[in-house]
C-alpha positions in Angstrom: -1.4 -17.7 6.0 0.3 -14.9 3.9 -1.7 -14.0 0.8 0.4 -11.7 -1.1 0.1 -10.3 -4.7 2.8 -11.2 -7.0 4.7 -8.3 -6.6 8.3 -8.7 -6.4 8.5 -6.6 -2.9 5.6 -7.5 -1.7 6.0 -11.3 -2.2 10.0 -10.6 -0.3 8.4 -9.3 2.2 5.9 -12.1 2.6 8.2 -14.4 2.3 10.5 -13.0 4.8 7.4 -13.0 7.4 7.2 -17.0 6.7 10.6 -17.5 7.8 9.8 -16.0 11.9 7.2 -19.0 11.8 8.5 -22.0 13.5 11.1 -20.3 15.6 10.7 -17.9 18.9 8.4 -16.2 19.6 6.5 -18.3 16.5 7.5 -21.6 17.8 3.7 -22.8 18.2 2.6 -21.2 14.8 3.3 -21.5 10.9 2.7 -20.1 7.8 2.5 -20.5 4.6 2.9 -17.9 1.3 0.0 -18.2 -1.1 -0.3 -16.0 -4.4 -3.5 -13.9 -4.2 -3.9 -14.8 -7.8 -3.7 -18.3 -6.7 -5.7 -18.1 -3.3 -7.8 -20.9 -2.7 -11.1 -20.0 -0.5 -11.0 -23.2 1.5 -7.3 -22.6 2.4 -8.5 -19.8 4.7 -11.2 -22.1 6.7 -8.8 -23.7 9.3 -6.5 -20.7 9.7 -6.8 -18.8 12.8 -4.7 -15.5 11.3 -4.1 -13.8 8.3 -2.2 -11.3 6.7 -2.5 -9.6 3.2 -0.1 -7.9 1.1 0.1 -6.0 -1.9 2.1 -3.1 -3.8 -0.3 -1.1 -5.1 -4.5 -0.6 -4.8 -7.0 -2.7 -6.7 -4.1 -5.1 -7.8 -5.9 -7.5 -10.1 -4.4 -10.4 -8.0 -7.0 -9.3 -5.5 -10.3 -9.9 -7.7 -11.3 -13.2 -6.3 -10.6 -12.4 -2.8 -11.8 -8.9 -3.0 -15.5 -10.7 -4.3 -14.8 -13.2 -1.6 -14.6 -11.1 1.6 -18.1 -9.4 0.6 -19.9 -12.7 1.6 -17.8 -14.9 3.9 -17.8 -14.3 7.9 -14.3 -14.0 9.2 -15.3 -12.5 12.6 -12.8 -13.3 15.6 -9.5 -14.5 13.0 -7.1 -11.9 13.6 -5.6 -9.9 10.3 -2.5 -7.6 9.6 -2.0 -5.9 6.2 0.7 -4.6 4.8 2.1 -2.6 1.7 4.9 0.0 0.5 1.9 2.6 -0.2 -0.7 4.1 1.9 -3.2 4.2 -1.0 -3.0 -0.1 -0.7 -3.0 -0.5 2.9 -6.3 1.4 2.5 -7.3 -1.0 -0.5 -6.7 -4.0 1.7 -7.7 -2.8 5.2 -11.2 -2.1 3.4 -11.3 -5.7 1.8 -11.0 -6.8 5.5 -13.7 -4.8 7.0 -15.9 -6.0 4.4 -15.3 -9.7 6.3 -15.2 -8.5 9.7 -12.1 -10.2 10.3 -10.3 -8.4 13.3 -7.9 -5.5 11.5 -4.8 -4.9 13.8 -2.3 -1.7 12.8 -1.6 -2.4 9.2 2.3 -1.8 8.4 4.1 0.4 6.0 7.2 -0.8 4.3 9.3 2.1 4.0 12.6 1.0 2.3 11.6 -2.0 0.0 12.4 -4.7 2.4 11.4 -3.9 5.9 13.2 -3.6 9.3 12.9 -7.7 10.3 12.8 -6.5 13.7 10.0 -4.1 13.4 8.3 -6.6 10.7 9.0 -9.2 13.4 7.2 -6.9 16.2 4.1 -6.2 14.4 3.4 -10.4 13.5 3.5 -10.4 17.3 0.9 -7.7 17.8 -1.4 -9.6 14.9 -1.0 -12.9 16.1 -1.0 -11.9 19.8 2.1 -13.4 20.7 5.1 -10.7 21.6 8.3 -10.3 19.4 
């Protein structure tokens, strides 16, 4: 599952993630986009990985999940994070420690739409499977 804000970069990005699903080295995986504003708590039960998204800090899109991840147990489900500012990969890597999900290296996207190779590379090292 990609929860992203509603950003226009950020929900590109996301969106561009979704599309390595399916296919190799993803074959055995997929993924779907989901607005934060629109996140559904019982859509993350069954998922096995996460990754968040958002352009800038304490985006309001993040309200519910932010109040969500100080009571729910996520321990063991791997998560990536990922933004075009530091100052919101710290945002979100701290919503995640708050669930004890398992962080992995968050990543920084540096020209508005990401390098799919590199973007590809670090879904492997989230997910666990190689790109």
């Amino acid at each position: 599952m990609i929860i992203a804000d509603n950003g226009a970069v950020t929900m590109n990005i996301a969106k561009n993630i979704a599309a390595f699903f399916g296919k190799a080295p993803f074959a055995n995986w997929s993924a779907a986009v989901v607005s934060a504003a629109d996140f559904s708590p019982i859509r993350l039960l069954p998922v096995h990985a996460f990754l968040l998204g958002c352009e800038k800090s304490e985006s309001p899109d993040f309200t519910q999940i932010k109040e969500l991840f100080k009571h729910i147990n996520l321990a063991g489900r791997a998560c990536g994070v990922f933004s075009t500012q530091n100052s919101a990969i710290k945002y979100l890597s701290g919503l995640v420690r708050d669930c004890d999900a398992a962080l992995g290296s968050p990543f920084l996207i540096d020209n508005g739409t990401g390098d799919s190779r590199k973007l590809k590379k670090w879904v492997g090292s989230i997910i666990g499977d190689k790109a």
